[in-house]
Each structure stands twice: as structure tokens, then as C-alpha cells.
N, C-alpha and C positions, 0 to 999 in steps of 0.2 A: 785301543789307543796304539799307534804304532811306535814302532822300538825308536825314538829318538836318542839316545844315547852321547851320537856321535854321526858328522858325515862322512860320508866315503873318504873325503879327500883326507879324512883325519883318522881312519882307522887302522891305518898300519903304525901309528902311533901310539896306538889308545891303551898299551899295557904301560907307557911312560906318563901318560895324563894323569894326573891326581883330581880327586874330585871328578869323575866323567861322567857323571849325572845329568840330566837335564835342568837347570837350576831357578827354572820357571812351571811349577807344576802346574801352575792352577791356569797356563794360557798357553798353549804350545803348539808350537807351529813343527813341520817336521824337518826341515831341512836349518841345520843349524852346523855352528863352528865352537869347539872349545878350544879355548886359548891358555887354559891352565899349562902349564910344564915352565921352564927354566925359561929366565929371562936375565937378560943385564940388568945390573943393577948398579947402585953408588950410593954410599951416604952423604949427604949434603952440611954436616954440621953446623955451619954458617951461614946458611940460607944464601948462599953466593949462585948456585950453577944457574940460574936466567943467565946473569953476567957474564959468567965462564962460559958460555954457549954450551952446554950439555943438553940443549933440545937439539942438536945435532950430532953431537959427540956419538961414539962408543962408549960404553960404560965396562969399564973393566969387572967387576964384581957379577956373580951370580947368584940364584934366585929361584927357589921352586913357588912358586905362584899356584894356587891363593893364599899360601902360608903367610904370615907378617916376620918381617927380619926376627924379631924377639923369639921368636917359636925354634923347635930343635926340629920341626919339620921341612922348614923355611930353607935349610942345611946352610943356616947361619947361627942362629941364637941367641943373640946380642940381647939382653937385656939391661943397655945403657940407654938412656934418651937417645933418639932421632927424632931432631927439631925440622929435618927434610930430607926425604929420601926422593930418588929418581930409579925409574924403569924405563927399560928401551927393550922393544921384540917386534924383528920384520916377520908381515903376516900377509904368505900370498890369498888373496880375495880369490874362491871358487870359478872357474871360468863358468861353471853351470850354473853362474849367477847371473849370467847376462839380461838385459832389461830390467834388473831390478838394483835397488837402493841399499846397501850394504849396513847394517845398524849395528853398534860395537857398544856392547855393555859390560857394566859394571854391578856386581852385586852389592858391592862395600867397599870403600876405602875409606882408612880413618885417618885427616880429621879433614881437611881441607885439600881436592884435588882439580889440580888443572893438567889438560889432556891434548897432547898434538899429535896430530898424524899429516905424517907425508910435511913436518916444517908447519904446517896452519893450527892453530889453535882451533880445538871443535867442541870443548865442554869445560865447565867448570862446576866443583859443587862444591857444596861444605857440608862437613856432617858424615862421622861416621859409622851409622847402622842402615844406613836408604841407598838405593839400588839410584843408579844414572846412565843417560844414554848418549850416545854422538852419531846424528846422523852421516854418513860418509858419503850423502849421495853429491858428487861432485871432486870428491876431495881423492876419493880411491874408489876404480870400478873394479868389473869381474875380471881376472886376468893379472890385474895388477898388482905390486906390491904395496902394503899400506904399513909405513914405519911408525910403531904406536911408541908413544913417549910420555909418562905420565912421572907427575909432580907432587905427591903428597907432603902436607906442615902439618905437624902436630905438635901444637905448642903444648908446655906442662904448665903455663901461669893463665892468668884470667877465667872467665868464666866460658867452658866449652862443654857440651854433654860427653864425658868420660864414661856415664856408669862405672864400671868398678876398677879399671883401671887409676892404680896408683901413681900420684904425683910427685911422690918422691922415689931414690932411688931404689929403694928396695919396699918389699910386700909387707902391710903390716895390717894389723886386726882381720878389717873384713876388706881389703880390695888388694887386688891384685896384679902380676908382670902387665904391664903395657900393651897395646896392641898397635901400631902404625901403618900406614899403607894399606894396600891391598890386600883384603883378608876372606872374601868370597868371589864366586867364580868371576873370572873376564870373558865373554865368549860373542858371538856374532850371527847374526841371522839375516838374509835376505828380505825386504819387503816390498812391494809393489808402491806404485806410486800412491796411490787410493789404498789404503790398508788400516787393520784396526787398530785401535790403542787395547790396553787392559781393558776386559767388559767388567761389567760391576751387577752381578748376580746379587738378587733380593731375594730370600725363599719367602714366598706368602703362603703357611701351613691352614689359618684359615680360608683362604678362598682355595686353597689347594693348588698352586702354578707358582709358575718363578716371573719376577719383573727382572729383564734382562734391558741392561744400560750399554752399548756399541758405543764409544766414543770414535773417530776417524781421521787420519790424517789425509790430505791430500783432495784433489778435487772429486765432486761428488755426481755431479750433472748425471744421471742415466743409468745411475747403481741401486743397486738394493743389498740389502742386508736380511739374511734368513738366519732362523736355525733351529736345531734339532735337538730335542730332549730325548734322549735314550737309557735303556735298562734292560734287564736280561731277554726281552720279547720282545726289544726293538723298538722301531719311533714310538716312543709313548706320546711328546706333542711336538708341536711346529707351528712355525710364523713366520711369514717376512715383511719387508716393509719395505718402501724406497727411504732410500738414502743421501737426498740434497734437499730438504727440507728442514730435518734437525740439525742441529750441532752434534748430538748426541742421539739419533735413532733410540727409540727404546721398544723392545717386543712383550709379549704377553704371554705364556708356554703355559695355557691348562690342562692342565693333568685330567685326565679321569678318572673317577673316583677308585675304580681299584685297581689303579695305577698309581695311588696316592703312599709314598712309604716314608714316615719320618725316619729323620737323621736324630739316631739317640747315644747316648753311652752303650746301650745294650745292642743298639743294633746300628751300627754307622752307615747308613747305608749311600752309598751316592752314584747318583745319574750321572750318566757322558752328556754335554751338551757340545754339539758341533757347532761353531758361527764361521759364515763365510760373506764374504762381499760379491757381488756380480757384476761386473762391468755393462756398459750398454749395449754391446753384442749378447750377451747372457752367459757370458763364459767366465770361469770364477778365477777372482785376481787375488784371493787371499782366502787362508783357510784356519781354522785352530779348533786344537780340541782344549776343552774347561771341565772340571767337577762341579756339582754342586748337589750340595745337601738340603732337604725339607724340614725346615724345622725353625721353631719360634722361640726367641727369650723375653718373655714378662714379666713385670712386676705386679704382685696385690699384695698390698701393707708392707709388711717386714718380708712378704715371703719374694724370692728368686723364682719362676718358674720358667720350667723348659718343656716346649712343649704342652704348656698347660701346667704342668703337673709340678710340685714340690719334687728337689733331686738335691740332695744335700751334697755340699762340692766340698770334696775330701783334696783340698790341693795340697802339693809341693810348690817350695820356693825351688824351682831350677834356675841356677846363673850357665847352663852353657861355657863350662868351661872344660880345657882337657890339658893334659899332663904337657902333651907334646904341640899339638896345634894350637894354644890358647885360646881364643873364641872360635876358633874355626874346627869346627870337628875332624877327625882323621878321614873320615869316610863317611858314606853315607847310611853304613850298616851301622854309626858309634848314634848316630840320632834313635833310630829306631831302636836300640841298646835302650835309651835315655827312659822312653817312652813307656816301653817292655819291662824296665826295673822298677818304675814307679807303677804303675800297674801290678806286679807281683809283690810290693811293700803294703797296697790294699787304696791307693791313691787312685782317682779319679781324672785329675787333672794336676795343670797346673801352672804358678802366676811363673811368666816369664820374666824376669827379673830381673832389672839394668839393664835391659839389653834386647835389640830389637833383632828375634832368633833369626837366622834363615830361613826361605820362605819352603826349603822340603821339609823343615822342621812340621811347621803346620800341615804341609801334605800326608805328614805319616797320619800327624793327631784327628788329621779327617779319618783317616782310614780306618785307626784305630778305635775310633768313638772318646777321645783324650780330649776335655774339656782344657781351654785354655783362656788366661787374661793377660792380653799384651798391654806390653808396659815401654815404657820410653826411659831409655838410659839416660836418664838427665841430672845423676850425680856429676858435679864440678861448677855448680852455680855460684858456690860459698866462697863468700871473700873475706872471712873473718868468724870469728866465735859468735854465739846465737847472740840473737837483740833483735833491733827494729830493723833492718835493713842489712844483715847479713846475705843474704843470698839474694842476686839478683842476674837471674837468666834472661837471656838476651830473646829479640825476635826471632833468632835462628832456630831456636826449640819449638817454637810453633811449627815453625817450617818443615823441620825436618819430621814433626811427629806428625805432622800430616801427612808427609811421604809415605810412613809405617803405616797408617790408616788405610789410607789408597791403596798401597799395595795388599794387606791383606785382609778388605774388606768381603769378599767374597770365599774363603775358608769359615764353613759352618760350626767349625773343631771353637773359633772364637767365640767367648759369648761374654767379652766385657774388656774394660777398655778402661786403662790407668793410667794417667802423663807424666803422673808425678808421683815420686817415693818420698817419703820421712822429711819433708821438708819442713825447717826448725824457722821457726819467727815469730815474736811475739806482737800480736793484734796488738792496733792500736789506731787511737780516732783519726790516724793520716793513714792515705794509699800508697802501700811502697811495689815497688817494682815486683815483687816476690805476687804480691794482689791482683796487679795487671795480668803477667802473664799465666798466674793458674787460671784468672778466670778466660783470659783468653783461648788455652790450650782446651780449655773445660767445652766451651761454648764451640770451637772451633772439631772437634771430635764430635758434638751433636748435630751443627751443619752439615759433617761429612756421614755419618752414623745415626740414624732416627731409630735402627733396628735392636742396637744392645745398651745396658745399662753404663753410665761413665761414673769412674769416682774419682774424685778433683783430684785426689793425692790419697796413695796410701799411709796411712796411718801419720799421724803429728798433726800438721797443719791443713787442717778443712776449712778451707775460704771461700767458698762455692755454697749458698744456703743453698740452692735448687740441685746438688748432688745428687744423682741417684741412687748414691750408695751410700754407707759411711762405715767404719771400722777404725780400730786401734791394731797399736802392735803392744804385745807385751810376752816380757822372756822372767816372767816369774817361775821359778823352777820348783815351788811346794805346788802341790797337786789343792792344798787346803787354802792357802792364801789366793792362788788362781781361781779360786773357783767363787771367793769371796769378790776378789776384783772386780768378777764376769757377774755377777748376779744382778746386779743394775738394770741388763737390758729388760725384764722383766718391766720394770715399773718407768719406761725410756729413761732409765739414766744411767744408761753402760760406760764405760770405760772410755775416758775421754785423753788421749796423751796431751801436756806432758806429764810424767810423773818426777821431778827434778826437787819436790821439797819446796818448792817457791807458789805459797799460794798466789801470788799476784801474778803470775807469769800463765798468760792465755794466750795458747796458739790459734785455737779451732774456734770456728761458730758454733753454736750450739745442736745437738741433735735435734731432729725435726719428725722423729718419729721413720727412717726410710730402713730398708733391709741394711740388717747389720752382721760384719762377720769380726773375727781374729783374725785379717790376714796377716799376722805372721808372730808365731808362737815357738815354743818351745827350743830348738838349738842346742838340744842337748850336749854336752863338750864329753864326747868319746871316743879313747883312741886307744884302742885294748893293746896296740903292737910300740907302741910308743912311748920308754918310762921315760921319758928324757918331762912328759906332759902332765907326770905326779909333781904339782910344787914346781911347775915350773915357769918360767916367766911367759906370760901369752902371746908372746911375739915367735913361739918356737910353736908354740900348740894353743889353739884359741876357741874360744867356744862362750856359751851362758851359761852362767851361774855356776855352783861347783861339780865339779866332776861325780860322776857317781861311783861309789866303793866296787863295783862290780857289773858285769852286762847284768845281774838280776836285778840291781838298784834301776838300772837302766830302762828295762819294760817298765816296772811298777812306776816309775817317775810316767814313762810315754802314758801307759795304759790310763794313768791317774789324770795327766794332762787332756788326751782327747777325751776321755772321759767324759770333761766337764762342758768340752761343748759341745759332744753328738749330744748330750743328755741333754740341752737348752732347747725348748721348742721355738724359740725367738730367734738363734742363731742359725741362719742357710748356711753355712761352712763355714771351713777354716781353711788356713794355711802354716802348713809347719816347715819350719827351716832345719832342716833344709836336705836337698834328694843325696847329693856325693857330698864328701870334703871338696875344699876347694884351696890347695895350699896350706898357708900353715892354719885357716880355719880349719876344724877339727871337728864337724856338730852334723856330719849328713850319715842318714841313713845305710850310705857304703863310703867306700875310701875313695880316695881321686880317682883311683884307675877302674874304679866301680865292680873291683871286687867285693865280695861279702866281707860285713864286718860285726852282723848279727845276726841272730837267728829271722830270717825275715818273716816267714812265717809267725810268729810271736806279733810283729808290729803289723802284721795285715789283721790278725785276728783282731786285735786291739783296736781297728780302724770299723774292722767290717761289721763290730755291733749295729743294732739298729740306730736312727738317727730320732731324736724325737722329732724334730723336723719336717719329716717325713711321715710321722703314723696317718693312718688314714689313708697315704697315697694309693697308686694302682700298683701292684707288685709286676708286674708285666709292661712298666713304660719305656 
């Protein structure tokens, strides 16, 4: 694959660039523009600058972009509300762009962004963890200057997908500093007129070949669409096909049989696939290189299987959070950090949590063999205390979590799919809003997804009888009462949240017999450098249940907790909470900065027992 990193035209900058990764792994094209570095900036308090004309102004304030203002990387730090912020940065367009369509993207802006260039409005989106585009073709060619001017709102009231950012002024329990604006890369790529959209890679491990989906912009008359499946001995397969007949060309890449290598934990292995478009003379107007992994996720009974096979998924809850960038990682060595430390704690994978990661997050966990289940930040739906009709998300959470879909539909690392977290409402013979959009979000993830398992909603409220999955949370911190909780699944009557005291209070439909896990346990509240967290109020230090008298209380608590559910033949995995601290949460396996805070070794051992899960499997899958 070759060194994208950066173009010429940007490489006598590129020791000032933050973030100068390519921030499209899974679809890349070679000639590209980072836009990350310093920009003007303004905060907008009053939602006035439309009025004020600041889509033409100067903006006096600066800005290290893709930081968000709140972050100490951003070399602002502001963590007061910004109800609207603005950005402005002139960006000369490549003259070696000439004949082609200049395309300016967006990784992430939270919450709600509108985009001008050169004075003309060219995008609007809402929603902030999904990547958006503006085509410039017209607006700004090669050669020219193209003035980008963007608009972010992020309100703190009504109902908006936050994940864990906090709605009031300061951090409390479990969520945390705010994130606004622009928080992943902005950058820019040339495309031909006829050019691809994101392909949508299917691995078929039983017939042995991948189903390759070319979506396409622009006219088609007289094009075709090829491509190449490669690995260390070269074209393993190929196809092409013309291209003005579908919407969506789709190819057929079979493998031959010992050329057939599944994508495991143990072995991640992945194919180069090249797609390129050919125009009607035969000469190619677009090119990209793609990964993609072999490998299957099915269901039989209670059991998960990958690849066929029983694989007991030892997760972490990771939120993606960092001291300095808040969701934005520092770098892109602090992801593979992430990956690499839960890996060495004896973890497998893990649920990505409120938060829709960046898309080289998953490019490592390909590489790495890191099992993952994306999840959609769609904490901020609550308009009130639990009952019939507290929480009511809007259609934008459909939307936006289809966005998360699509784009990382094709990373093999994923192998399941949650829309929705802890969401609190009690059933009842009327359909409330909270009904409509799980089962929307639920149904809307299986038309996009036929390949991996969805579960309505982690743990509380299961509204979805046809779930594929079902699970509870619970942070009972006796090793002996846990263990009595969890014994249900045995006889299908495992552990149903909520647990509140109220027998009359029913969140969930009933279990229906499907794979069932813990995803999300334990949380243990440890913070060996901090007495301030003896006795002391959980707003300074926070965590489940009581603190342990020592890191020895601390394993025997862990070792006693997973314990109970490697040793469940019923149970395909868990999830423990959680991989770092995260602020004044106090309950991760390291500290925020993700140095040690235990013996790790101690908690891998404790993980890497056998699973019962598992006996029987192949030791070599």
C-alpha cells in the first residue's frame, strides 16, 4: 500500500500537522490533502455570527484542529459550554489537481455543522460521531483558493446523542468534559468525475471469496469496475464487471482453496484488495486500495461463533477518552497504546462505548486480531427521571447510526452491533417513542447488516423480541452473590435488569432463549495513589461498590468476578468495566494516562483460565 500519509504540496509542513495519518484506512486513495494545523477560530455564545456575517469575517481566535476548544491540545481548554463555535482556514486546492473534483472532508464535528466555502454553502450535517462530505466541484478548482468556514451548535438541553459528555457544568459520576466542534481529521482528496463511493466488502468464509459492493458517483456509460484480491504471492483473485448497468456494480473475488486464510484473534490476517473504475477509452479514472478480512460471525443457540467455532469474548468497556485530546486521541500511536494494553491485561476485545471510535481505531483492531462491538453514543435522550416516557430519541439517532454502520461495515475486527446503551423505561401496554426508535434503530442495522449479530440495547431495556442477543449489566462486587445472580442462565432465566426494588417495574421483554452475555460487570473503584478516594465523596473519586482494603482484595474480588462467568457454559463473554480511569471515574484497569496501576499480569492470568464456553473447541482457531 503506498505511503499516503501526506501530499507533496503538504510535506514541508507535515512536522506542524497533528494527526497526519491517513484517516480513511479501509478506502484509500493516494493523492490526498491534511487540513489539520491552526485555524481561526471565534466562539459564538449567542448563536448571533450568521447575522454578524462571520461567514466572511476574519476570526480573530486560534485553533489546533482536530482538537475540540475544551481539550489542552486544542491550545485553548475552555471547558465552559460553547453553544456555537466558527472556524475559518484558506486552503490552496493542488494545482496537480487539475481535471478533477476537489472533495473536503470531515471526520467528526459535534453536534450540528454547517459548511461554506468560498461564501456558498456546501454541507450541512447533524451528529456528532459520523464523518461528512462537500463536493467542491464547481465551488473551488486546482489552483485556487478555497476559504473553508464552518459552523458548529452544540446545544446542552433537549434530547441530542452526547454519549458521555456531560450536560452540566462540571464532570460528575460517569460522563464527562464536553466535546464541541471539530474533533477528527478535516482533509481533502481529488476525484474524477466517474469515481467510487466507500465499497462494502462481505467476507463469504463458506464459499471461500468476498462479495464486493462499488457504489459510484457520476456518469457511467462505458466504464467498468475491476478488482484485485492480493496477499503475500500476489493476485490471489479478480473480477470486473461494467459499470452503467447497476447502481451499485457488485463483484464476486473466489479465492482458491489454498489461498483461503481466515481473519481470527490468533491470526488476523488481511488481504489488499485494489478497486479501480476504467473509463471508456480503458484508461483508469480512479483507483483505491481496501483491507479485508475472511471470516464469519454465527449464531447456534446460546452459542457466538466465529468462524464456526466457539471463542469466548473476554471484552473491555473502552470510552476513548484522553487526558489531553478528550475524544480525540493525541496521536495515532495513543490508539494502538489502547489496543496493546488491553491485549496485555488478557482482554480479547472490546464494546466501544458511547461513542462512535475513529475509523483507524478499527484499522489497528483489524490488524491486531481485537475483537470489537460498535456501539452508538446515544446517551442524551432523557428528559426526565425513569417512567413511561422518559427518554425519547429523536429520528436523528437512526440516522446518524446508520452513518456509523456504513462506514464501518467492512472492518472484519467488528463482529456486532449495539445502538443502544442502559436505556431506562418501563413497558407498558402503550408505544412510546423510546419503542419506536429501538425497534427502528434494531431493524434499521439488520437492513444495513445481514452479516453480524445486533442487540437492541445493552443491557436495561430489551424491546426488540427478535434480538439477537440479550444481556444484562450488573456491578455486584461479592464474587458469591454474582455468582448467585448469574446462575439463571442455566435454566433461561438469567438476569434480567432492572434491579431497583420495585417488583412491578418491567423494562425488558422476556428472554427467548438467544446468546447471552454480562456485558458490563465489575468496575471495580481503585485508586492506590489517591487518599483523597478513602471515605470520600464520589464526585472526587468514583467507582462500584466499596473500595477494596488493598490491590490484594482487588485481584481476589476480579479473579472471583470473571471467575463466575468463564466458568458458565451458557455465557459466550463478558464485558468488564472498564480498560483506563476516565476522570474522576476511578474503576479501569490503568489510570487515565494509561500508566500501570496493577499488577497486570495478575489480571491476564485471572482472564486467561479456560472458558467453559469453549471446551471442546479447536485449540488452533
Amino acid at each position: 500500500m503506498p505511503d499516503v500519509r501526506h501530499t507533496a504540496a503538504a510535506s514541508a509542513a507535515a512536522p506542524e500537522v497533528p494527526r497526519p495519518e491517513y484517516p480513511r484506512p479501509s478506502f484509500v486513495r493516494e493523492n490526498w490533502l491534511n487540513l489539520n494545523g491552526v485555524w481561526q477560530f471565534a466562539r459564538d455564545p449567542g448563536d448571533s455570527g450568521l447575522e454578524r456575517g462571520l461567514v466572511g469575517a476574519e476570526l480573530e481566535g486560534r485553533i489546533v484542529v482536530p482538537f475540540c476548544p475544551e481539550s489542552e491540545l486544542s491550545g485553548i481548554g475552555d471547558t465552559d459550554f460553547h453553544h456555537a463555535v466558527w472556524y475559518r482556514r484558506t486552503v490552496r486546492v493542488p494545482k496537480e489537481w487539475a481535471g478533477r473534483r476537489p472533495v473536503l472532508h470531515f471526520g467528526a464535528v459535534d453536534h450540528d455543522a454547517t459548511v461554506w466555502v468560498n461564501g456558498r454553502e456546501v454541507a450541512r450535517h447533524s451528529g456528532g460521531f459520523t464523518p461528512f462530505s462537500a463536493d467542491l466541484g464547481g465551488v473551488a478548482g486546482a489552483g485556487e483558493d478555497a476559504v473553508v468556514v464552518v459552523r458548529a451548535r452544540d446545544s446542552a438541553d433537549g434530547p441530542q446523542a452526547r454519549g458521555k459528555q456531560s450536560t452540566r457544568y462540571e464532570n460528575h459520576s460517569c460522563v464527562y468534559t464536553r466535546t464541541t466542534g471539530i474533533w477528527q481529521t478535516v482533509w481533502m482528496e481529488p476525484v474524477a468525475e466517474t469515481h467510487l463511493q466507500r465499497p462494502r466488502i462481505t467476507p463469504d468464509l463458506a464459499a471461500g471469496c468476498f462479495h464486493v459492493e462499488l457504489p459510484l458517483s457520476g456518469p457511467r456509460v462505458g466504464h467498468r469496475v475491476r478488482a484485485e484480491l492480493r496477499d503475500a504471492g500476489g493476485v490471489a483473485a479478480e473480477s470486473s464487471v461494467t459499470a452503467d448497468l447497476d447502481l451499485a456494480p457488485r463483484l464476486v473475488l473466489a479465492l482458491p482453496e489454498e489461498r483461503r486464510r481466515p481473519w481470527s484473534p490468533r491470526d488476523p490476517h488481511l488481504y489488499e484488495l485494489v478497486v479501480e473504475v476504467t473509463g471508456p477509452e480503458g484508461g483508469v479514472v480512479d483507483r483505491a486500495v481496501c483491507t479485508a478480512g475472511l471470516r464469519s460471525v454465527g449464531l447456534d443457540g446460546k452459542r457466538v461463533l466465529l468462524n464456526g467455532r466457539p471463542v469466548f469474548q473476554r471484552l473491555v468497556l473502552d470510552q476513548g477518552w484522553y487526558p489531553d485530546g478528550l475524544m480525540t486521541a493525541p496521536d495515532d500511536a495513543a490508539l494502538v497504546r489502547d489496543i496493546e494494553l488491553s491485549m496485555a491485561a488478557g482482554f480479547n476485545g472490546a464494546r466501544l462505548h458511547q461513542k462512535v471510535f475513529e475509523e483507524r481505531f478499527l484499522h489497528h483492531a483489524d490488524r491486531l486480531g481485537y475483537l470489537v462491538w460498535g456501539e452508538f453514543g446515544d446517551w442524551g435522550a432523557s428528559t426526565g427521571p425513569v417512567g413511561t416516557d422518559n427518554q425519547q430519541p429523536t429520528a436523528g439517532f437512526v440516522a446518524q447510526w446508520l452513518e456509523a454502520v456504513v462506514r464501518d461495515y467492512s472492518h472484519p475486527s467488528v463482529v456486532g452491533w449495539c445502538p443502544l446503551n442502559e436505556t431506562r423505561q418501563e413497558l407498558t401496554d402503550r408505544t412510546s417513542v423510546l419503542d419506536d426508535v429501538t425497534r427502528a434503530m434494531f431493524l434499521a442495522t439488520k437492513a444495513a447488516d445481514t452479516s453480524r449479530p445486533v442487540l437492541d440495547a445493552s443491557g436495561y431495556a430489551h424491546r426488540v423480541p427478535e434480538s439477537d442477543i440479550y444481556d444484562s449489566h450488573c456491578y455486584e462486587q461479592d464474587p458469591r452473590e454474582f455468582r448467585r445472580l448469574m446462575a439463571g442462565l442455566a435454566e433461561d432465566a438469567p438476569l434480567v435488569n432492572p434491579r431497583d426494588g420495585r417488583s412491578d417495574a418491567v423494562w425488558s421483554l422476556p428472554y427467548r432463549g438467544q446468546p447471552y452475555f454480562c456485558s458490563e460487570f465489575g468496575g471495580i473503584w481503585w485508586n492506590p495513589d489517591d487518599a483523597r478516594a478513602v471515605g470520600a465523596d464520589r464526585l472526587v473519586s468514583w467507582g462500584y461498590g466499596q473500595r477494596p482494603r488493598d490491590e490484594e482484595d482487588f485481584h481476589r474480588r476480579f479473579a472471583g468476578l470473571t471467575g463466575v462467568l468463564l466458568g458458565d457454559p451458557g455465557m459466550f463473554g463478558y464485558c468488564y468495566t472498564q480498560l483506563t480511569d476516565v476522570f474522576q471515574e476511578q474503576n479501569g484497569i490503568y489510570r487515565f494516562d494509561r500508566s500501570a496501576k496493577l499488577d497486570v499480569a495478575r489480571v491476564r492470568a485471572a482472564q486467561l483460565r479456560p472458558a467453559a464456553f469453549e471446551e471442546g473447541a479447536d485449540p488452533d482457531r
